[in-house]
C-alpha positions as CSV (number, residue, x, y, z in Angstrom):
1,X,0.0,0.0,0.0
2,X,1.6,3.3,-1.1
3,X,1.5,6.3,1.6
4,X,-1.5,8.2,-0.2
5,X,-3.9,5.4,0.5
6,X,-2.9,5.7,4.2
7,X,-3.9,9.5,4.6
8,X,-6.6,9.0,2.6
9,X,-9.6,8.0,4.2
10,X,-10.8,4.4,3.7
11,X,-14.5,4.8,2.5
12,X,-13.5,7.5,0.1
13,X,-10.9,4.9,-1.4
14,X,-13.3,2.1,-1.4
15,X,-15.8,4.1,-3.1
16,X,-13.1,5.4,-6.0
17,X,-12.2,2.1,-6.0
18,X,-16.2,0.6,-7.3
19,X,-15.8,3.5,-9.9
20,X,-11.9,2.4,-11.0
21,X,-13.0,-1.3,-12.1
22,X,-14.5,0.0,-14.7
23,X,-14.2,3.4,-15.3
24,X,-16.7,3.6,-18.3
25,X,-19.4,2.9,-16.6
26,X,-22.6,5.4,-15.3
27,X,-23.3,4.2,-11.1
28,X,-26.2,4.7,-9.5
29,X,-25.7,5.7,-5.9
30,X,-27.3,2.9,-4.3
31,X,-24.8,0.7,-6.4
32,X,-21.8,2.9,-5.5
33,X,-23.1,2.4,-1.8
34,X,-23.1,-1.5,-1.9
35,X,-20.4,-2.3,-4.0
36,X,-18.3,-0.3,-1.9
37,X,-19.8,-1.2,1.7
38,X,-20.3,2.2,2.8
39,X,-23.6,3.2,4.3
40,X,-25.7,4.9,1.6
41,X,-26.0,8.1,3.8
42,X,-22.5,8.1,3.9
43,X,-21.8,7.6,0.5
44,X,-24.0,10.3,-0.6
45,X,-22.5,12.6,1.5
46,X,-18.8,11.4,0.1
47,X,-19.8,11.3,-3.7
48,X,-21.1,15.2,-3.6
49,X,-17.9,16.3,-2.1
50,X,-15.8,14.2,-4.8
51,X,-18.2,15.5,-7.7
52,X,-18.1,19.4,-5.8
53,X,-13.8,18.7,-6.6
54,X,-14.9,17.7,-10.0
55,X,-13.3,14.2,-9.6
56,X,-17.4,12.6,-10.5
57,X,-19.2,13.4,-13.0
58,X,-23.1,13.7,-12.3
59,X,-25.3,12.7,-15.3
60,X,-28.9,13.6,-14.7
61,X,-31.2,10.7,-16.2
62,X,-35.0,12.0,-16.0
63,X,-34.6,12.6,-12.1
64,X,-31.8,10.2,-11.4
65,X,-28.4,11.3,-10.7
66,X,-25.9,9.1,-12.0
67,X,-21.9,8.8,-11.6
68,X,-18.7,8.4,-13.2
69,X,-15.2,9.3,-12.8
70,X,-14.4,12.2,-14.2
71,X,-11.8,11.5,-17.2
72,X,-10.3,14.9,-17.2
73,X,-8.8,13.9,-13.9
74,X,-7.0,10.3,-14.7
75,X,-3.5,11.7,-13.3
76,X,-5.0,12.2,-10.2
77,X,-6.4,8.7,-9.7
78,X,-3.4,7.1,-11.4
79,X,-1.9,7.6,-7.9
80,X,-4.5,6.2,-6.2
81,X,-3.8,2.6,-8.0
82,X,-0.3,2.3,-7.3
C-alpha cells in the first residue's frame, strides 16, 4: 500500500475504488453504496464532495443522478492505484 492510500480516508478509497473497475461505466448511488460497503447516507454525502472537486461526474437521467469518474482527472487517480 503506497503512503497516499494511508492518509486517505478508507471509505473514500473504497468508493473510488467501485468506480476504477470500470471506469466507463454510469453508477447509481445505491450501487456505489453496496459495491463499496459504505452506508448509503454516507456515500451520498462522500460522492457530492468528490463530484463538488470535479473528480465525478453527475449525469442527470429523467430525475436520477448518475456517476462516473471524471476522465479529465486520470493523473490524479493514477496515484490512487499504485
Amino acid at each position: 500500500m503506497n503512503s497516499i492510500r494511508q492518509v486517505v480516508d478508507k471509505k473514500i478509497l473504497r468508493i473510488v475504488d467501485v468506480l476504477l473497475k470500470n471506469p466507463a461505466q454510469i453508477y447509481h448511488l445505491q450501487k456505489i453504496s453496496i459495491d463499496a460497503k459504505v452506508p448509503l447516507g454516507t456515500t451520498h454525502r462522500l460522492v457530492k464532495k468528490l463530484s463538488d472537486a470535479e473528480f465525478f461526474e453527475v449525469v442527470h437521467v429523467g430525475k436520477s443522478r448518475l456517476y462516473r469518474l471524471n476522465k479529465t482527472k486520470e493523473k490524479e487517480f493514477e496515484v490512487l492505484q499504485k
